[in-house]
C-alpha positions in Angstrom: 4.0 -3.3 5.0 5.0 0.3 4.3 1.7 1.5 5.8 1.9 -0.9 9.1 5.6 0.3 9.8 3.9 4.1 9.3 1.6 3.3 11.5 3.9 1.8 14.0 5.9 5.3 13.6 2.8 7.5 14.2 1.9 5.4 17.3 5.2 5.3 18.8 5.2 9.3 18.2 2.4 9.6 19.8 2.8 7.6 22.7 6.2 9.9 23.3 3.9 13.2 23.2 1.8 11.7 25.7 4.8 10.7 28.3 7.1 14.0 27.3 3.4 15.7 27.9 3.5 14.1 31.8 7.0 14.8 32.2 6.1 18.5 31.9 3.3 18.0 34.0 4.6 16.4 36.8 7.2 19.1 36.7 4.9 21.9 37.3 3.4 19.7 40.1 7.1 19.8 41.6 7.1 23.6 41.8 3.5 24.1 42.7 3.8 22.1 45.6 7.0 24.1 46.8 5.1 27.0 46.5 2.2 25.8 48.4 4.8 24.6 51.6 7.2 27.8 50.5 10.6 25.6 51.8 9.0 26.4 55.1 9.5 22.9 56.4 12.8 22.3 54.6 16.5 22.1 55.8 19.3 23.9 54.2 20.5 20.3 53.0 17.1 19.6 52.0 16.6 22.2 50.2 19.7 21.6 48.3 18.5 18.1 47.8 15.2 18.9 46.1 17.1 21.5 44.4 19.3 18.6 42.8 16.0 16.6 41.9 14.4 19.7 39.9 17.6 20.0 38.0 17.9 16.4 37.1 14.1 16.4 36.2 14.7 19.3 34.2 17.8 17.5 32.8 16.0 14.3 31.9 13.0 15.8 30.1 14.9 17.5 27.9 17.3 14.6 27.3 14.1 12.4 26.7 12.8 15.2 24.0 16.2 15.1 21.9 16.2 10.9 22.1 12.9 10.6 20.8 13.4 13.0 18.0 17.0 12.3 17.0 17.5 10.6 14.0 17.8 7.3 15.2 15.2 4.8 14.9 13.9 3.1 18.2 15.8 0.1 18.1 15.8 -2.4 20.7 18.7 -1.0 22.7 17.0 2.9 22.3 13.8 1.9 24.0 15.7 0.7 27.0 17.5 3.9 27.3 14.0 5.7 26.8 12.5 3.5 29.8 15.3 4.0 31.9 15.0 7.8 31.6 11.2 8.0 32.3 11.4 5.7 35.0 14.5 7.8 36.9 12.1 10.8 36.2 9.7 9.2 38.3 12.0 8.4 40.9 12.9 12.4 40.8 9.8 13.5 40.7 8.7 11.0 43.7 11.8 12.1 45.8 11.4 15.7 45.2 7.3 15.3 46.4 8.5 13.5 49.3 11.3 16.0 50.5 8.8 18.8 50.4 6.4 17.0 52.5 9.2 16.3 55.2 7.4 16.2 59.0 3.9 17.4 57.4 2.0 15.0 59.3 -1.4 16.7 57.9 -0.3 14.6 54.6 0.9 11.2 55.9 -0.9 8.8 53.8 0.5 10.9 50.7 4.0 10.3 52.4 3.2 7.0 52.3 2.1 6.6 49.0 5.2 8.6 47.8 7.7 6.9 49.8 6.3 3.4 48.1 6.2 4.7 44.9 10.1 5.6 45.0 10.9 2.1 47.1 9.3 0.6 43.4 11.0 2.8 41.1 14.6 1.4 42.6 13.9 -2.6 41.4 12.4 -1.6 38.1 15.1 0.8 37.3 17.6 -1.8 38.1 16.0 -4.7 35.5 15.8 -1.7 33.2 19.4 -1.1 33.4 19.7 -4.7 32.5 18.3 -5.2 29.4 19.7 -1.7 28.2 23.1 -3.4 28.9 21.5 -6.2 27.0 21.0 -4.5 24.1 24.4 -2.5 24.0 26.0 -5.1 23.9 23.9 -6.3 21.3 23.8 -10.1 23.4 20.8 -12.2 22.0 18.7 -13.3 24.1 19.5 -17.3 24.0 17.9 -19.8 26.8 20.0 -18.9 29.0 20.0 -15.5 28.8 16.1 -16.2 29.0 16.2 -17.8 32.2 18.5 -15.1 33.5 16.1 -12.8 32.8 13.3 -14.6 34.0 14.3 -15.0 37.7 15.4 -11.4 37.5 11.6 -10.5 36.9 10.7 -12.9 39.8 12.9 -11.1 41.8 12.0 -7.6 41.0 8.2 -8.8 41.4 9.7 -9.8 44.7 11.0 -7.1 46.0 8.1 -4.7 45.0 5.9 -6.7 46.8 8.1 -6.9 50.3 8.4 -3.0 49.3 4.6 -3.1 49.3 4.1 -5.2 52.3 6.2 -3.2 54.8 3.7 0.0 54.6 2.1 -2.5 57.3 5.0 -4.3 58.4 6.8 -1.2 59.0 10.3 -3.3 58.8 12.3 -1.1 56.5 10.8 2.4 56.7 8.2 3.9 58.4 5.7 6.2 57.5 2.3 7.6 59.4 0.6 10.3 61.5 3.3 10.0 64.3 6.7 9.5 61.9 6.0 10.7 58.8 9.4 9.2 57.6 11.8 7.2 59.0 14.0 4.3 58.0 14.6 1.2 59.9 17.3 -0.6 60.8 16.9 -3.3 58.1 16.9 -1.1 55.0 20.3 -1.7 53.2 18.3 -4.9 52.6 16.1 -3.5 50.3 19.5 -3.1 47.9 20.4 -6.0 47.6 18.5 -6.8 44.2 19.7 -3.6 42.3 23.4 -4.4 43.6 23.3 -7.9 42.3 22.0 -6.5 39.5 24.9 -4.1 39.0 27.2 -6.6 39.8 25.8 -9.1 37.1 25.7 -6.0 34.7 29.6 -5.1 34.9 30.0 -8.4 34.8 28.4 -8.7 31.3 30.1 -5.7 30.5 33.5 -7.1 31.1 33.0 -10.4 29.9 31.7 -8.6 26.1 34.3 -5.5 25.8 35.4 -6.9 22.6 32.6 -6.2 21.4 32.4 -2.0 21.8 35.6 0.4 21.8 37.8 0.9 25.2 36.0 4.4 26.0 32.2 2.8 25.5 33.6 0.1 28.5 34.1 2.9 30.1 31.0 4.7 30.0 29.1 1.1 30.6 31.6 0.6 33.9 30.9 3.9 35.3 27.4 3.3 34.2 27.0 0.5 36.8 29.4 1.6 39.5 28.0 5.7 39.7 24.7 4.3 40.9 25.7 1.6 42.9 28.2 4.2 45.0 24.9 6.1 45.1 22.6 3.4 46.2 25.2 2.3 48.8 26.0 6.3 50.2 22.2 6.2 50.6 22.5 4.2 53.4 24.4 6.9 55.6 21.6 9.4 54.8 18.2 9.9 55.4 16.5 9.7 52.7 17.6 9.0 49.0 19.6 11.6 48.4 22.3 11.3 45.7 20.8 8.1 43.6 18.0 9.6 40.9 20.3 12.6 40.6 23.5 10.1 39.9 21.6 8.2 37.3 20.6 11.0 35.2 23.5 12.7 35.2 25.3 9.1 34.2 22.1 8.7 31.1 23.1 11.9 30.3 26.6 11.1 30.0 25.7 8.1 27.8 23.6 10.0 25.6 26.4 12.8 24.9 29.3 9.7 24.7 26.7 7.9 21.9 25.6 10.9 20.0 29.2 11.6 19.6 30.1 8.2 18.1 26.6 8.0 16.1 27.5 11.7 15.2 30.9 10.1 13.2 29.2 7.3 11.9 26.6 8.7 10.6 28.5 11.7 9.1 30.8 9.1 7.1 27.6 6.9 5.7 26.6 10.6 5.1 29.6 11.6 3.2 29.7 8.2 1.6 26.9 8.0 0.5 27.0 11.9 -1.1 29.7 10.7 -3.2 28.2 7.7 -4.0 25.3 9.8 -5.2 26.9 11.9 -6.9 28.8 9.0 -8.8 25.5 7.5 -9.8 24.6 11.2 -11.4 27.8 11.0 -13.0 26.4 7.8 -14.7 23.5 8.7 -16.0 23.4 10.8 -19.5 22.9 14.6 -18.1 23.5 16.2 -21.6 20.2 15.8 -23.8 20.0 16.8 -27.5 19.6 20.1 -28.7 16.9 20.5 -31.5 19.8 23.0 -33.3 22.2 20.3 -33.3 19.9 17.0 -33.3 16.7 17.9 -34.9 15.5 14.0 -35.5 14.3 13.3 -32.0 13.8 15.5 -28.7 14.4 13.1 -25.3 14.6 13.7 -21.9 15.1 11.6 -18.6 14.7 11.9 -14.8 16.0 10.0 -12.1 15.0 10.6 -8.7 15.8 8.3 -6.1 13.9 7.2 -2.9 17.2 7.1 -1.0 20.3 9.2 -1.2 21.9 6.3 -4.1 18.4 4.3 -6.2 18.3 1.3 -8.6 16.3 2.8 -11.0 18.7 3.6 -14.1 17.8 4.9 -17.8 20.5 5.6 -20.6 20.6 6.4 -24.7 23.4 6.7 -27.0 23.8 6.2 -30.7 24.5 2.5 -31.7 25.5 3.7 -35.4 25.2 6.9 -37.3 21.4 6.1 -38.0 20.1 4.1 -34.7 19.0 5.9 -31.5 19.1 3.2 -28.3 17.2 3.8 -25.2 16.1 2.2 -22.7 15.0 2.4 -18.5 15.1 0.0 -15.7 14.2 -0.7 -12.3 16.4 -2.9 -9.9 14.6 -4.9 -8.2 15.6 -3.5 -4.6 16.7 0.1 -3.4 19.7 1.8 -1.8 23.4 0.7 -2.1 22.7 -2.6 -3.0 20.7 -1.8 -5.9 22.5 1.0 -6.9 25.6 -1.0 -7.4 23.2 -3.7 -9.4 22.2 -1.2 -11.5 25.9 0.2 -12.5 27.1 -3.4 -13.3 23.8 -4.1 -15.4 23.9 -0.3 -17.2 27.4 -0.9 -18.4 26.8 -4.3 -19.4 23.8 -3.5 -21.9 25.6 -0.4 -23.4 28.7 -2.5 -23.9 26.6 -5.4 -25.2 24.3 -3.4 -28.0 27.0 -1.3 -28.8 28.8 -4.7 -30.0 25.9 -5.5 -32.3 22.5 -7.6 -32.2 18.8 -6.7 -31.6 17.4 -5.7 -28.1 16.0 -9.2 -27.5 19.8 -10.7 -28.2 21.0 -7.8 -25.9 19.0 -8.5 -23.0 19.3 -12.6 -23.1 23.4 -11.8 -23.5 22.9 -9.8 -20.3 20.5 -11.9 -18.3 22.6 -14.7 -19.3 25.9 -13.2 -17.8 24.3 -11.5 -14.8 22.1 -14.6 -13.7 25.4 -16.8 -13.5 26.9 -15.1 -10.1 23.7 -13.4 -8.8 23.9 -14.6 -5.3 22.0 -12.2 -3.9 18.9 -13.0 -5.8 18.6 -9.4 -7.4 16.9 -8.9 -10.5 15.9 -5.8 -12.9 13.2 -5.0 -15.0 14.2 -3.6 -18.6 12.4 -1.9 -21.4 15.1 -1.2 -24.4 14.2 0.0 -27.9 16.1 0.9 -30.9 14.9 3.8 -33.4 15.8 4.2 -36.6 16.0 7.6 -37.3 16.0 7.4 -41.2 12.6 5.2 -41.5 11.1 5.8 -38.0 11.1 2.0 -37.1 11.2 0.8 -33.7 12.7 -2.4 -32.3 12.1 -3.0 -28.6 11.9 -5.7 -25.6 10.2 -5.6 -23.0 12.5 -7.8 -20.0 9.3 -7.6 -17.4 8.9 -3.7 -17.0 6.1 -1.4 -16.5 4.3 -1.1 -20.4 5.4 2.2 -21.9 2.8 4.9 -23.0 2.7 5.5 -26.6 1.5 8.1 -28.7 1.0 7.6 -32.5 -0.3 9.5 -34.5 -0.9 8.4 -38.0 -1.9 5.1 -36.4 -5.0 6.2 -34.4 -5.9 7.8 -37.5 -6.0 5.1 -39.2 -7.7 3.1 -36.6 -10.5 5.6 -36.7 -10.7 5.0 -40.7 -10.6 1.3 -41.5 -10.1 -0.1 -37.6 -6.6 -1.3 -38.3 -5.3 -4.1 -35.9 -6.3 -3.5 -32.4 -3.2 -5.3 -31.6 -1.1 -2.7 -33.0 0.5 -0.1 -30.3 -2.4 3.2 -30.0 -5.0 1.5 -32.6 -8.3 3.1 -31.6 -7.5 6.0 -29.4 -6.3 9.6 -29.2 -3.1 10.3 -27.6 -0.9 8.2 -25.5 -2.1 4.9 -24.7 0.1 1.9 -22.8 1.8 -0.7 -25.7 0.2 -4.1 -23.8 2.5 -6.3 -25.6 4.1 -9.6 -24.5 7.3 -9.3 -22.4 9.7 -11.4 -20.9 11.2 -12.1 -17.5 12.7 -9.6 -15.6 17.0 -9.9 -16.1 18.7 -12.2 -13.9 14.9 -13.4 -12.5 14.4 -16.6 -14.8 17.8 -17.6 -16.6 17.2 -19.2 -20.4 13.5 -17.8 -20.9 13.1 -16.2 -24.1 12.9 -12.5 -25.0 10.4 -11.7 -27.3 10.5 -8.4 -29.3 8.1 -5.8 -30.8 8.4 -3.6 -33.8 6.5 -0.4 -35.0 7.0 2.4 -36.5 7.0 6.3 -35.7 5.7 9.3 -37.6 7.4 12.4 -37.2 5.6 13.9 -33.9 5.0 10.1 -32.3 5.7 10.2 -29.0 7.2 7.5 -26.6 6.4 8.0 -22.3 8.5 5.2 -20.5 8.7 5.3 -16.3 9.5 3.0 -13.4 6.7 2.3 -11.7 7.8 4.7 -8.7 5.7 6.9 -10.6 2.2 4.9 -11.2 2.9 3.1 -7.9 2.8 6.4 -5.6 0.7 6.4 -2.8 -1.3 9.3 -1.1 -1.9 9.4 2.7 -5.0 7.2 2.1 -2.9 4.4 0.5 -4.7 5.1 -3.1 -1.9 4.6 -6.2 -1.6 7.0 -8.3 -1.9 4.7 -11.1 -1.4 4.2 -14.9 -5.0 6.4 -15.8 -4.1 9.0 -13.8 -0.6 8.8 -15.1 -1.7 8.9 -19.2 -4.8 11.1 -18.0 -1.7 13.9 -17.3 0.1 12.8 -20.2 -2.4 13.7 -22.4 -3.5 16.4 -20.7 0.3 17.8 -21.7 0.9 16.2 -24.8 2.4 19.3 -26.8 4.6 19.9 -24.2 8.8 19.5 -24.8 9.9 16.0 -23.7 11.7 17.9 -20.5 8.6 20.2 -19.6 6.5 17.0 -19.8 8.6 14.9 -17.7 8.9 17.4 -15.0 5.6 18.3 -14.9 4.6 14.6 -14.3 6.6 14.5 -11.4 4.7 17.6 -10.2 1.9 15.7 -11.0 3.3 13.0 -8.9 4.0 15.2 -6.3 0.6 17.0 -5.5 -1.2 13.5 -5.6 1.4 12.1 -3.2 1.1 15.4 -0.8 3.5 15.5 2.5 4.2 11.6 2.7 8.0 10.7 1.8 8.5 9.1 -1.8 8.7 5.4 -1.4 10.1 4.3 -4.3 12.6 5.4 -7.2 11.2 7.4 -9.6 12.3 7.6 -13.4 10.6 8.7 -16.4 11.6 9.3 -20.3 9.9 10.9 -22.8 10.9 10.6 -26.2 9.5 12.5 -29.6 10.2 11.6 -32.9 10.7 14.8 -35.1 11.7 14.0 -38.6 13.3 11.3 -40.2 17.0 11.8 -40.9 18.7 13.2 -44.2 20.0 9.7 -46.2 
């Protein structure tokens, strides 16, 4: 799915290249060809008409630029806005052509082609408008909305093709070797779609202006009524002269009146979600043990979130003078949801163990108490141990998280000697190898299923590798993971390294495999080293 919607992405990118590429193209057509007829043919007020065209063109290419690469994704009501812009353009760029040409009557049939071309922008821009007003509103399209719509398609089909016809008919404008342009008596009639169109359009405005603040019904009003004046002035002049310009300078307005709203709301989810961030920092253990002052065990954790606030959580913190707890987790979704998920299920299993019990009675306490009111169906994977500093032994369960990477020492030795128990955690290897025990549910996932535990022990210079599986499950461009061999491959590769060097050089690790593509997923790693046992 992540691929498809990156796909999606690309494509619409590119598709916006390709029009922003015409837009620039047709532009230079514009001045080329008043260069070639050198405002020869052209009236004072024509001039200033095709002067009003360039600008607007000028205006609406660089307002389709900044809408394509805001931050905003192209939502339903965006792609409207984007249609209605390119489409106007066309209408500009049409208009301008056509002024230019004037009483050239070398060029008729282009006049005619021209002058047909704008006639067609008018009832496509006017549906346009419609749906964009559509979408602002955020009205879902219901049957009868459906039906609306439908006969508005019929009649812009309509009106194209009486458009079309009347380069024959000659009913509403004219346009050949004798009159190059001329309009005919009937032509207010060729309105009349895009001002019931308006009309239905303020209407809908009106009717839903609950629904958006008093200065956006604003905007919308003027947004229907600025191109109707211009639509119906058009009639006194010959020619089109104030519409296109109108409606870019009223899409412009809209952009600037939107950006300025989505500008506030975005800088409050912004500052939001920094604290909330920084909260969630706050949370985690930051402070890691000094050899000087703790010389029993070296750890280090990471946290590094795939959004400004993750799920993924990892803690540790003395249970007695003697046991070491730690433990990670993954939430089972990302964000603020999951980030507040994992801050009620973090302080629940450090207020849990620190009241007594092993890591399987901790994590069925918690699953018990979480699953009772999790209506939103979250859930989160758990791996929590307990060491013993004095003897070494571990005591862990494994609540449906990734398998930790273990590295023991004396063990593999053994293994190598008399082929101890294959079962047992890195028999038969060298270095870290994963600990492919059995596990339960994740928490909250299944309420009442068992917990099972595992025990071993550590030597001084064991080590202990536990991550989410942002880190195994990273994907290059090509959609490869990066996977668990690659990911103990590194770890042995680095296996006398300090448990802080070693975690962030896996995420470097991480990093270079991923390349350029954003990170998809939380990603949180531990490393833990057992250094000598502690004085009785």
């Amino acid at each position: 799915m992540k691929r498809e919607e990156e796909g999606g992405m690309k494509c619409g990118i590119f598709v916006a290249n390709i029009i922003a590429l015409a837009m620039v193209l047709a532009y230079t057509c514009v001045i080329l060809i008043g260069l070639h007829y050198k405002f020869t043919n052209l009236q004072p007020e024509d001039i200033l008409q095709v002067a009003m065209d360039m600008f607007a063109m000028a205006l609406g290419l660089v307002l389709y630029v900044a809408c394509v690469f805001d931050k905003e994704e192209l939502n339903g009501m965006k792609r409207w806005y984007l249609w209605l812009v390119v489409a106007d353009y066309a209408g500009l760029f049409l208009d301008a052509v056509s002024w230019f040409m004037g009483e050239d009557h070398s060029v008729w049939l282009a006049a005619v082609i021209v002058n047909l071309g704008i006639f067609v922008c008018s009832p496509l821009i006017a549906y346009i408008f419609f749906r964009y007003v559509l979408a602002y509103l955020d009205i879902q399209e219901d049957a009868r909305i459906g039906k609306m719509l439908a006969r508005m398609r019929r009649g812009a089909i309509a009106v194209v093709l009486i458009r079309t016809l009347d380069v024959s008919l000659l009913v509403f404008f004219q346009a050949h070797r004798v009159i190059a342009y001329r309009r005919g008596s009937l032509y207010f009639l060729l309105n009349i779609y895009s001002f019931v169109i308006g009309v239905i359009a303020l209407f809908m405005v009106i009717r839903n202006r609950k629904k958006v603040a008093p200065y956006q019904v604003l905007i919308l009003v003027m947004f229907v009524l600025a191109p109707l004046a211009a639509v119906i002035s058009s009639v006194f002049f010959d020619g089109l002269l104030p519409m296109f310009s109108t409606m870019m300078a009223v899409l412009l307005s809209i952009y600037s009146v939107l950006n300025v709203e989505k500008s506030r709301e975005r800088s409050a989810v912004e500052t939001e979600l920094s604290i909330a961030n920084r909260m969630q920092e706050a949370m985690l253990p930051n402070l890691f043990p000094d050899r000087s002052e703790v010389p029993e065990y070296d750890l280090y954790a990471t946290m590094n979130p795939a959004r400004e606030v993750g799920g993924d959580f990892y803690d540790f913190f003395m249970l007695d003078d003697h046991r070491l707890a730690f433990l990670i987790a993954d939430v089972s979704d990302k964000g603020v949801g999951a980030a507040l998920f994992m801050a009620v299920s973090k302080a629940m299993v450090k207020m849990r163990a620190q009241l007594g019990g092993s890591p399987a009675e901790v994590i069925a306490d918690v699953d018990e108490r979480i699953g009772k009111d999790n209506d939103a169906g979250m859930f989160v994977t758990m791996w929590l141990g307990y060491l013993d500093l004095l003897t070494g032994h571990v005591v862990a369960c494994n609540a449906g998280h990734d398998y930790p990477a273990i590295w023991l020492q004396e063990r593999q030795a053994g293994a190598q000697a008399d082929a101890q128990d294959a079962s047992a955690p890195g028999a038969g290897s060298e270095g870290y190898v994963l600990e492919k025990t059995v596990h339960g549910p994740p928490v909250a996932f299944i309420p009442g299923m068992p917990f099972p535990e595992v025990e071993f022990d550590m030597k001084p210079g064991d080590r202990i590798f536990l991550y989410t599986d942002g880190v195994n499950e990273a994907q290059g461009s090509d959609g490869e993971e990066f996977g668990v061999e690659r990911m103990l491959a590194a770890l042995n590769a680095h296996k006398d390294l300090t448990s802080e060097a070693l975690c962030k050089t896996m995420k470097e690790t991480v990093d270079g495999f991923v390349g350029d593509d954003p990170q998809f997923d939380d990603m949180t790693m531990m490393a833990l080293t057992f250094r000598a046992y502690q004085a009785a």
